[in-house]
Structure formats: C-alpha cells, structure tokens
C-alpha positions as CSV (number, residue, x, y, z in Angstrom):
1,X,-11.4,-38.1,-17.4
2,X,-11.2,-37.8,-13.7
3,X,-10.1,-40.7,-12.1
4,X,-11.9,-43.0,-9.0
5,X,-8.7,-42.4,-6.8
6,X,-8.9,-41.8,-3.0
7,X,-6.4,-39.9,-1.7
8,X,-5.9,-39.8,2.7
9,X,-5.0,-37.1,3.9
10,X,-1.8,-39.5,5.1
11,X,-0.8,-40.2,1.6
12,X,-1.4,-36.1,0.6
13,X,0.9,-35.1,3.5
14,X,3.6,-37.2,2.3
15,X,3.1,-36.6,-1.6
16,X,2.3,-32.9,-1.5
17,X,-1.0,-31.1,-2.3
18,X,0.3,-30.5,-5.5
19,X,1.1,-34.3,-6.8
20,X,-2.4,-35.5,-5.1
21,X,-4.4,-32.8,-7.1
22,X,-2.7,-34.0,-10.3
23,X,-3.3,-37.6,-8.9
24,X,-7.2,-37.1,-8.4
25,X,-7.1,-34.7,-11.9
26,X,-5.8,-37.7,-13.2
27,X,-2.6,-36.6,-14.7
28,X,0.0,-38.8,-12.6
29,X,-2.5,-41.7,-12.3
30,X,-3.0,-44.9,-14.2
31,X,-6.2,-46.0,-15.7
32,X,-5.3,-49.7,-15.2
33,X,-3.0,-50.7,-12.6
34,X,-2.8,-54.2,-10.9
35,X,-3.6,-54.3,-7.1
36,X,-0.9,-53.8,-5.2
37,X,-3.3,-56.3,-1.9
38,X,-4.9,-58.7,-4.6
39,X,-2.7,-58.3,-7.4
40,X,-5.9,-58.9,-9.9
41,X,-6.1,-55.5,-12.5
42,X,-8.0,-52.7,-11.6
43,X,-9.3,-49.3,-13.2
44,X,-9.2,-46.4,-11.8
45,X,-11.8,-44.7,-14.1
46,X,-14.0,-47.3,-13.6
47,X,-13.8,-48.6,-10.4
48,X,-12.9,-46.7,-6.6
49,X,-9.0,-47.2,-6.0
50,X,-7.0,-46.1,-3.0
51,X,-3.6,-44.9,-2.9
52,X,-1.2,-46.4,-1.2
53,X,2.5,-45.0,-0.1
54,X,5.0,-47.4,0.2
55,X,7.9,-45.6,2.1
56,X,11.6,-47.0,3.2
57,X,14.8,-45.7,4.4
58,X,16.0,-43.7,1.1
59,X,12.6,-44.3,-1.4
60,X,9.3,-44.3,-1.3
61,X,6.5,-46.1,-4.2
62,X,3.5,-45.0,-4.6
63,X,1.0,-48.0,-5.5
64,X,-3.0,-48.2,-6.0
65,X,-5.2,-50.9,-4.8
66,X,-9.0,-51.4,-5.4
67,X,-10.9,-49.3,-2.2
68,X,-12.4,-52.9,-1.5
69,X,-9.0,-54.4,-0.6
70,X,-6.8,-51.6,1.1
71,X,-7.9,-48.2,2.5
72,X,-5.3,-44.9,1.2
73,X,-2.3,-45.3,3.5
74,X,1.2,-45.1,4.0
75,X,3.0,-47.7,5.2
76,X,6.5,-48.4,6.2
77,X,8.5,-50.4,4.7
78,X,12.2,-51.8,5.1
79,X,14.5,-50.3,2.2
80,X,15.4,-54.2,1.6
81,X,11.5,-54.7,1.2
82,X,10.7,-51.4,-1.0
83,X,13.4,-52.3,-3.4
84,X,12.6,-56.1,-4.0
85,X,9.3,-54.6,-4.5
86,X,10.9,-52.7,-7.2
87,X,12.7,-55.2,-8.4
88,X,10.1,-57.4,-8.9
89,X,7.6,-54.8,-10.5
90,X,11.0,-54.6,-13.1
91,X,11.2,-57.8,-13.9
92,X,14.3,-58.5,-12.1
93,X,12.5,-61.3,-10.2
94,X,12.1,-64.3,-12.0
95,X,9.2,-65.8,-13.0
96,X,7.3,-67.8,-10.2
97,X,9.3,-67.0,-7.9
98,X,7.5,-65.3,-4.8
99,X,6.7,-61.6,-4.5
100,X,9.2,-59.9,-1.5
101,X,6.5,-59.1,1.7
102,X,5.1,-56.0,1.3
C-alpha cells in the first residue's frame, strides 16, 4: 500500500530519485514512525507525513514527521547533534534523560 509520504524536492536531491520513488512506493518507508517535531506516533498509510533529512559532517538520518508539524526538509545538523540523535533513538540515552537538540 502506498504510503502518505511527502517528499521535497530538497529531501529527493539529497536522497536520490531512486530512494524517494521507493520511499513514496513505500518500500523504504515505515507505516508507523514516532514524529521526529512532536514525538507522538504517526502512520504513514493513514495519515500525510513529511520527510525530513537530518544531515551532519560525516552522516546524514532520514526521519518522518506528521505534514501538520514539519514541512519535507533537510536540515543541518552538527555531527555531535546527529549522533546523539542516534544515540538516543538506540537507546544509549537513558531513560528521562532529555532528547540532544535537533
């Protein structure tokens, strides 16, 4: 089922036209994801979700948001801040603790 995914034409220029056609195909995308703005859960089958391109130094996430809370962007990111982003998406961060600024 296709997925409810907006891809800019930012986010496709970094990603490729390739991975953003399997994105919107929905191959490469998740049907539930938590919101990367709100952090509350989200669908992307059932409700429109934006992609969002975190990019640093040396890596680069890609994240989804609701379309209500964050337009399809990239945005640039310290390498410190992309990978305590990582970290804490891992688990590495411990609980309560708070989330590294986007």
């Amino acid at each position: 089922m296709p997925r409810m995914l907006d891809v800019s034409d930012e986010v496709r220029a970094e990603i490729g036209d390739e991975e953003a056609d399997r994105l919107l195909a929905g191959d490469n995308a998740p049907g539930s994801y938590d919101c990367t703005s709100c952090r509350t859960p989200g669908d992307s089958e059932r409700e429109p979700t934006s992609t969002v391109l975190f990019i640093g130094d040396e890596t680069a996430v890609l994240a989804f948001a609701h379309a209500g809370c964050l337009p399809s962007q990239v945005v640039q990111v310290t390498e410190e801040q992309l990978q305590g982003a990582v970290r804490s998406i891992g688990g590495d961060i411990p609980p309560g603790a708070p989330p590294p600024p986007p």
